[in-house]
N, C-alpha and C positions, 0 to 999 in steps of 0.2 A: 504494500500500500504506500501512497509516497500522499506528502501534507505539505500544505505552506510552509515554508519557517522564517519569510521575514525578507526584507528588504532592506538594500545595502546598497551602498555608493561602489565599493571597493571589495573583488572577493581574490587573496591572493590563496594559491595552491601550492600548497608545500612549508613548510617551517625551519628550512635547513638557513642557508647564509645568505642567499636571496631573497627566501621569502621574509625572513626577517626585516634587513634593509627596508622592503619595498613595503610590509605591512606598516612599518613604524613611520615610513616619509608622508605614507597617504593620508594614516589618522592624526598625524603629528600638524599634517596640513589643514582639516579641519571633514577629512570625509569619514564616513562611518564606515570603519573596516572590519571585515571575519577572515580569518586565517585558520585554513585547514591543512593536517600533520594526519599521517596514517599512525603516527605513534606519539602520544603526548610526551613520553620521556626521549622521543631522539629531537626534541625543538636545537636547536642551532647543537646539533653534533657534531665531531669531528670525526667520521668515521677511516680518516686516513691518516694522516701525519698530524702531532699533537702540537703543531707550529701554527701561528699566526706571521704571515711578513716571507720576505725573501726576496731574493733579484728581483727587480722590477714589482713584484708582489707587493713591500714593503711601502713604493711607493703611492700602490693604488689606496693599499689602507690610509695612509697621510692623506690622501683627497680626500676620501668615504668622510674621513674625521671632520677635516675642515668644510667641507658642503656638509657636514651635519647627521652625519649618520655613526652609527653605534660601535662597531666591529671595533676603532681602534682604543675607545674605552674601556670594553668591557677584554679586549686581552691584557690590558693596563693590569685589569683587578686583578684579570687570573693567572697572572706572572710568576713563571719557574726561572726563568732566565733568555737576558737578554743580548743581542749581539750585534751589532753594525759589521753586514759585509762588505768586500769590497774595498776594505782603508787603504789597501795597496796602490789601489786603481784613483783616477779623477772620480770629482766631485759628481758626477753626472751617475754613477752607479754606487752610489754607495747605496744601500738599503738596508733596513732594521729585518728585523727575522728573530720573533720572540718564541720559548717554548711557552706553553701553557698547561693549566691542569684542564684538561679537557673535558670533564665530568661539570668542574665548576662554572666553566665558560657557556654546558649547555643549562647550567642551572640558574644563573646568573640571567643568560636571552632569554631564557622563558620567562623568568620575574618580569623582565622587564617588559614582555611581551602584555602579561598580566594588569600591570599597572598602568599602562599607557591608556587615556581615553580618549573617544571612538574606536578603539579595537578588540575585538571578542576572538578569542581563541577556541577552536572546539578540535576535538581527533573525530575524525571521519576520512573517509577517502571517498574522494570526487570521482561519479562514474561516466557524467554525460557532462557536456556543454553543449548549449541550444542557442540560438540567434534570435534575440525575440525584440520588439517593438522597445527602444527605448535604450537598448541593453544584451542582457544574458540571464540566460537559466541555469545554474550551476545547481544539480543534482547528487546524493551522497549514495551511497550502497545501499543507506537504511530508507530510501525513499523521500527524504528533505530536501526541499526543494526552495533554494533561494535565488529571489531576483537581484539583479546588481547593474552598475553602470557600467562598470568594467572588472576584468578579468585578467589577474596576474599569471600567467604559468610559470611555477618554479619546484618544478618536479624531479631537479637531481638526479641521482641513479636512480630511482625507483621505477619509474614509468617503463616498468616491462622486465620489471629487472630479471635478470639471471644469473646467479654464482656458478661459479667453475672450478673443481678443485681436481686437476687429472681427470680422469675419466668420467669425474661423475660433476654433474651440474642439475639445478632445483631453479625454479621461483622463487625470488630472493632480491628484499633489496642489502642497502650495507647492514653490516652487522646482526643480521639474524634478524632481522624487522620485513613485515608482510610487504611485499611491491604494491603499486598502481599497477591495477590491471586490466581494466575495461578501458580506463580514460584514452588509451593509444589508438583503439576504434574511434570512440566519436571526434576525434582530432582528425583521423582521416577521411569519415564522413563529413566533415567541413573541409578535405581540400588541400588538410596542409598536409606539405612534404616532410615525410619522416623516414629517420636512417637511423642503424645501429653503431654506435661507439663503444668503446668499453675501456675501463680503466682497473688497476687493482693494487691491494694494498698488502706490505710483511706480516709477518707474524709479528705476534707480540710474546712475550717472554718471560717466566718470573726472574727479578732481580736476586734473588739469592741464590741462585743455580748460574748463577755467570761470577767469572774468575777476572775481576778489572785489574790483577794484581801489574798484569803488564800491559794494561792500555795506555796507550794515549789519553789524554784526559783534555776537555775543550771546557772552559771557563767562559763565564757572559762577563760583558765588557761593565767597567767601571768608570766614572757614577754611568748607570744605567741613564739609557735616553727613551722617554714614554712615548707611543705611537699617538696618544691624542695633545692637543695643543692646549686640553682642558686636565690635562692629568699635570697636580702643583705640587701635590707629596712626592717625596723622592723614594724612586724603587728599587728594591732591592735582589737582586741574583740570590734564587735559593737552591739550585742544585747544580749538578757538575753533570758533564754528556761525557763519551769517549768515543773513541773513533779505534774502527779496526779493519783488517781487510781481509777479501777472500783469496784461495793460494790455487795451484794449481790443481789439488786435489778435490776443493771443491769444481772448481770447473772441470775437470775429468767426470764427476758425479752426474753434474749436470749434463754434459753432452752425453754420457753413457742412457741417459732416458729422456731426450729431449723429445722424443717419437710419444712420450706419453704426455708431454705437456700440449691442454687441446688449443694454443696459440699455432703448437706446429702440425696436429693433425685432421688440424680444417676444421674440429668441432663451433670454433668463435668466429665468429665471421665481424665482430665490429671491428672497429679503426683504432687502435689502439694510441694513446700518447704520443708521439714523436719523442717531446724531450724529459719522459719522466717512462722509460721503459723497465720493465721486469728482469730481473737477474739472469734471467736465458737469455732473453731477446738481446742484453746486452754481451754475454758470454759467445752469442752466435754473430752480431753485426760487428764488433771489437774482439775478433778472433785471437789478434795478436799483441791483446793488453793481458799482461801476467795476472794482475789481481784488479779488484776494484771495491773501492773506498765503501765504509759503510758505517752508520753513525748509530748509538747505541742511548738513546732519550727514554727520558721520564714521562711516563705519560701523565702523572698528575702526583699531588701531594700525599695525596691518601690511598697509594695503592701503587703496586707491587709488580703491575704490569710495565715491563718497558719495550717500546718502540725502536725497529729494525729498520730506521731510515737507509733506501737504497737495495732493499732486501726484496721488493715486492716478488711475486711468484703465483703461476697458477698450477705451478708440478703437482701431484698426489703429495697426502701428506706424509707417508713414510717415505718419500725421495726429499722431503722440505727437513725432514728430521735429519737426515744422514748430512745432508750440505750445509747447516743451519750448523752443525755438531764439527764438520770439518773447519772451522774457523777460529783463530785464536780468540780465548775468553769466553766461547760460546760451546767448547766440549763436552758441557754437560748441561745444557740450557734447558729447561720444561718450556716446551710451547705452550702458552695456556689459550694462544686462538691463531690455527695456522695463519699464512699467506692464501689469496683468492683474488683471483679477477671475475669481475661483474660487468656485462654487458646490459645494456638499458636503451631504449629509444630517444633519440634529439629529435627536432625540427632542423630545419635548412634555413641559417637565419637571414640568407638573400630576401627570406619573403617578408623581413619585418623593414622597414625604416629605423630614422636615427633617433627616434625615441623611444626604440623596441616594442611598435605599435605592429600588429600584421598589417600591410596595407591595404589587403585582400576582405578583411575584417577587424572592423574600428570598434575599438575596445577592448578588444583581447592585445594583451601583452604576453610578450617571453623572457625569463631571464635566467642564468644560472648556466648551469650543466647542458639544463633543457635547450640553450641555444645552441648547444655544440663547443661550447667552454670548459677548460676542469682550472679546478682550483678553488679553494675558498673565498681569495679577494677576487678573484675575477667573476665571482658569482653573486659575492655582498655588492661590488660597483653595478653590475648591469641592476639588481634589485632594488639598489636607489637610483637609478637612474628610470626603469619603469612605475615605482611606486611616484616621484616626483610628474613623471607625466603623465600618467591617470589622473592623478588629484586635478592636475594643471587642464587639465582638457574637461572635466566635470565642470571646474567651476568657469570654464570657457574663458581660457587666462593662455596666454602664447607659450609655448610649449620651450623644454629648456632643452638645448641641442648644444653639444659639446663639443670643442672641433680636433682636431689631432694638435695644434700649435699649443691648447689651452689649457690638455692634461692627458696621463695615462690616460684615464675613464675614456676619453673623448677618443682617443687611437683605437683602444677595445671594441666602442662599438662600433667605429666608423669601417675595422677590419673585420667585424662580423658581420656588418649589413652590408659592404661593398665588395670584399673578398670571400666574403664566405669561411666553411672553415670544414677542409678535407678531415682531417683530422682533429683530435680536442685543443683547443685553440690554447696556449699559456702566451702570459702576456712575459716578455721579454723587453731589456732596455731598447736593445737591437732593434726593435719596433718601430720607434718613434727616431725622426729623422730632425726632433728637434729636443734632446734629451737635456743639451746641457743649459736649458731652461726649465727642464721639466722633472727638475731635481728636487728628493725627499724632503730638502731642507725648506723651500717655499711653497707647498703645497699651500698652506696659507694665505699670501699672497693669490696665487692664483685661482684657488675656490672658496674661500670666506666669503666674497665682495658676491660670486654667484648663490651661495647658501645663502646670504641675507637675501637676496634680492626674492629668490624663491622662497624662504618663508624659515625657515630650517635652525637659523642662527636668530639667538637671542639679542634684548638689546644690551642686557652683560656682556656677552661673549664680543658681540660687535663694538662693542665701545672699548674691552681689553686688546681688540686688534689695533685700533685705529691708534692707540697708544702704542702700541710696541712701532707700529710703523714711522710715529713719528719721533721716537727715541731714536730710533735707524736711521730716519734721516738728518738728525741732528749730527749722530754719530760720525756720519760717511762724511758732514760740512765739517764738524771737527777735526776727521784726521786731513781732509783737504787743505785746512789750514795752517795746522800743527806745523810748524820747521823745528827738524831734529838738530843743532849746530852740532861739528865735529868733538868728540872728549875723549880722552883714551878710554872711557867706557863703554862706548860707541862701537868703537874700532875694534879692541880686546873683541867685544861679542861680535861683529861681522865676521873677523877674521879667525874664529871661533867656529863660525858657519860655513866657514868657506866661502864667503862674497866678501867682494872688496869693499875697504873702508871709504869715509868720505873726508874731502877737506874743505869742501864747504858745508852751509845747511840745506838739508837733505827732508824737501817733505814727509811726512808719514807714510802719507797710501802711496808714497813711490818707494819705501821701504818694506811696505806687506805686499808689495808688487811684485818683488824678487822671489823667486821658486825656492830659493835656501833658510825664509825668512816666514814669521808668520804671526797673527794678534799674541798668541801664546808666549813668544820666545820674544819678541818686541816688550813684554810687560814693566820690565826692569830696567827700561828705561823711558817709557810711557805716563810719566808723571804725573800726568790728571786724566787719565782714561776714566770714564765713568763703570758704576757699577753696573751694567747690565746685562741681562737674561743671553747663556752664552749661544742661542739659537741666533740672535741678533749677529754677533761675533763672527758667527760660521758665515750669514747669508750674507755679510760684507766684504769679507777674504775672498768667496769665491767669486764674487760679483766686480770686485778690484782687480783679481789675478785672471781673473778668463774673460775683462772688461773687451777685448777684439773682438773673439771667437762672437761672444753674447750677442754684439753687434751686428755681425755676419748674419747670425741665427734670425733675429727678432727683423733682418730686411729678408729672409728666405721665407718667414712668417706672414710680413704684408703680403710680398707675393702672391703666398698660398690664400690669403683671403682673398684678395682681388680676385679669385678666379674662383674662388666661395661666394661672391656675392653674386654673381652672373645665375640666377637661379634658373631653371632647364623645368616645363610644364613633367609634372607627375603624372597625367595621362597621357602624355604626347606616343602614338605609334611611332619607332625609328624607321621602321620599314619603310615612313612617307617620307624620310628625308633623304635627298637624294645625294650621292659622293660619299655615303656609308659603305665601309664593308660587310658582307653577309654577318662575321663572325660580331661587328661591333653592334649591326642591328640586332643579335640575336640576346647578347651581352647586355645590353644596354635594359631592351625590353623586359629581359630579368629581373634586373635590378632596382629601372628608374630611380636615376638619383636625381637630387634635388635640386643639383648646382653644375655648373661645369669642372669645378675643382671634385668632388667626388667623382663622375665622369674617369678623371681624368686616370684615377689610381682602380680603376675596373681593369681586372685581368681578362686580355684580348681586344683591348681599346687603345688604340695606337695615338700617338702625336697628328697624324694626318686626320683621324677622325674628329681629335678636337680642333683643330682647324675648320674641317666639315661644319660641326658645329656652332661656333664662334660665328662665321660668316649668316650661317640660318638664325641665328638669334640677330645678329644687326640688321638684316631682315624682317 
């Protein structure tokens, strides 16, 4: 029997790290939102690596933060330890990468899922979506039936799920929790294109069955750096990671039965990772790497389980025990939940636009996994980035479009709605062809000013920005001012640093200009530097020392808008414009982007096509 149960602005589908985001940006905006979880207790779980942050990762969560969304507070709370990678490398890829306790982090979203008004939380699982007058009819298992304006999907692995462990594989989403399993019909009964990916994750291991006497040991950096701009207590490192590797004997193990792993005997048909592969897949494409690196984490404070980063596997489990047990410190390891790969259904997220709207169907949104993405942050940015434009299109307000110049988030979706994504899309520095603006340390700066404007940011919060900016800028006119005269104290530290001394006076910011040189090591002789907040410190060194490059960057930025603002009809047939190629007509009609600068980054669209183009709009 299926009944009323209510009407709603906003219905998102799923509770993992998208549907969180997106449920909290819609009612935080002012819409009435229901968020449905096939399991109350997996609301924002980690069911893979017990990390928050990472290459490129780390930066997206600094956006999430600063546009207004949760992810990088709530790993704040639930902080094991913390690490900024990358210190070797330039400013443009540094990233934070925190472990957390994973249990608390989902216990922690769900509170706060709880407490947030306009939004109700209920466990159900969503079996239909209908198209009705107005809206949508989102339907449950148990016959509940509610109308909405719009419609989130953030259905992660679940949506079809299936584990794999050697030979044998079930109906499964992560972690032993029931899949979606009707909802992959009525999604293709409305049209949309769906394909299989799959992803998977290590075992996990009791800690007192592992021998760290000869590990390497990895320590979180000191004083810890918080991923939100809103975290003022200082955090602290509370446990230690190790790192160890595998030898040739586990690789003899593994190539001995790689015929049972069903990655090699055709059982999995989805698209697996690219850059986050399984210990075979890596043992079979890097034949000729002796061992490989493997990191040995906490998964939480209160428990006993620890995490085989780099381990993942979908071998049977007595071939995961024998290779698991060939490895130093791990010879006598209890599994207490093997290695498994999970294959689940995405969508093709050509078919949504850059507000992750389908365009086929207004009001339904996609975000997450569900688009063809893996990863946590890449799953929290697209679900604030859809919860923010539902809200935005209900109350009939112009929708927030983010462009590649402007941030991660804006690169992510613009490369899943214009390139598609063959396989599960991770976001990388390497992405973004304007990075060394689009560094962890300004997130700030560049989505604060768009969180206010969208609704997100408080007038606390917005009024402690507007102060830090203007400390900054007093700061950058200070050392512009500042002349250092020559002293043999001067000199002693240059020639200390290996940069030559001076015999005149010698500006400041032309002294943090020098590569041997920096606010830090300048301090002792910086006699009235003010006290400020050392995030300030950082985003002026790198903005002093890479002041060329920036330049470069922010005229290759105009460009790209100029050819952003030239906006290209959303219905337009390309078929009718004539001095197309077949392949750009065919591409194009795909995709229909919105501008000629999207256009322009569609694979199989050549420079002569946008010529074609350019001429038919002056036209």
């Amino acid at each position: 029997m299926s009944y009323f149960a209510g009407k709603y602005d906003v219905a998102v589908i799923g509770a993992g790290h998208a549907g969180i985001e997106a449920a909290l940006a819609s009612a935080r905006l002012g819409c009435k939102t229901v968020v449905f979880t096939i399991n109350m207790d997996a609301v924002g779980n980690c069911p893979c690596n017990p990390s928050i942050g990472g290459t490129a990762k780390g930066h997206l969560v600094r956006e999430i933060d600063a546009l207004g969304g949760e992810m990088g507070k709530t790993a704040d709370e639930c902080l094991l330890q913390m690490r900024m990678l990358n210190r070797g490398k330039g400013p443009a890829v540094h990233s934070l990468r925190a472990q957390i306790d994973r249990r608390k982090y989902s216990e922690v979203m769900k509170h706060k899922l709880e407490l947030q008004e306009n939004l109700e939380l209920h466990q159900a699982e969503i079996t239909d979506l209908e198209e009705i007058s107005g809206g949508w009819k989102a339907v449950t298992r148990m016959g509940a039936e509610y109308e909405v304006k719009a419609v989130i999907i953030a259905t992660g692995t679940y949506l079809g799920g299936r584990i794999y462990i050697g030979e044998l594989n079930y109906e499964s989403g992560p972690d032993g929790i029931f899949p979606a399993t009707f909802l992959g019909a009525s999604l293709k009964k409305l049209g949309l294109s769906l394909r299989r990916f799959k992803t998977g994750t290590p075992a996990r291991v009791l800690k007192s069955s592992i021998d760290f006497s000869d590990l390497e040991e990895q320590k979180g950096d000191e004083p810890v750096i918080p991923f939100s701009y809103e975290t003022e207590e200082q955090l602290n490192n509370k446990v230690v990671c190790h790192i160890s590797w595998t030898n040739e004997n586990t690789k003899k193990i593994i190539l001995d039965n790689i015929h049972r792993s069903p990655l090699y005997s055709g059982m999995i048909h989805g698209v697996g990772p690219r850059y986050c592969p399984s210990l075979e897949d890596k043992i079979v494409r890097f034949s000729d790497k002796e061992r490989h690196q493997l990191f040995i984490e906490p998964c939480g404070e209160n428990t006993e389980e620890m995490y085989l980063q780099g381990m993942s596997s979908s071998l049977p489990e007595e071939v995961q025990l024998k290779f698991y047990h060939s490895i130093k410190g791990l010879e006598n390891a209890i599994v207490m939940r093997p290695a498994y790969a999970i294959e689940y259904d995405c969508v093709d997220p050509l078919q949504m636009n850059n507000t992750l709207e389908f365009i086929d169907h207004p009001g339904l949104y996609g975000a997450g996994q569900f688009n063809g993405s893996s990863g946590y942050e890449e799953a929290a940015a697209q679900g604030l980035v859809a919860g923010i434009n539902a809200a935005l299109k209900i109350q009939g307000k112009d929708p927030m479009i983010l462009d590649r110049a402007g941030s991660y988030i804006g690169t992510l979706v613009d490369d899943l709605v214009t390139k598609g994504a063959n396989d599960p899309y991770r976001m990388m520095t390497s992405r973004s062809e304007y990075r060394l603006i689009l560094r962890q340390d300004n997130a700030d700066e560049r989505m604060t000013p768009i969180g206010r404007k969208v609704g997100l940011i408080s007038d606390e919060r917005y009024g402690k920005f507007l102060k830090k900016q203007e400390l900054k800028a007093r700061e950058l006119e200070r050392i512009k001012k500042t002349v250092i005269p020559p002293s043999e104290e001067i000199n002693s530290l240059l020639v200390s640093r290996e940069t030559s001394p001076i015999n005149t006076g010698v500006k400041l910011v032309d002294l943090i200009k020098r590569p041997q040189l920096s606010y830090e090591i300048l301090s002792t002789i910086d006699k009235d530097r003010p006290q400020l907040d050392a995030n300030i410190f950082e985003q002026i060194e790198v903005e002093v020392k890479y002041e060329g490059y920036i330049k470069k960057q922010l005229a290759q930025v105009e460009q790209m808008r100029r050819m952003e603002s030239k906006s290209l009809p959303t219905d337009l047939d390309y078929k009718t414009v004539s001095g197309l190629r077949l392949e750009a007509q065919e591409k194009l009609n795909k995709v229909h982007p919105s501008n000629l600068g999207q256009a322009a980054r569609i694979s199989g669209v050549s420079p002569a096509d946008i010529s074609v183009l350019v001429i038919w709009l002056s036209k």
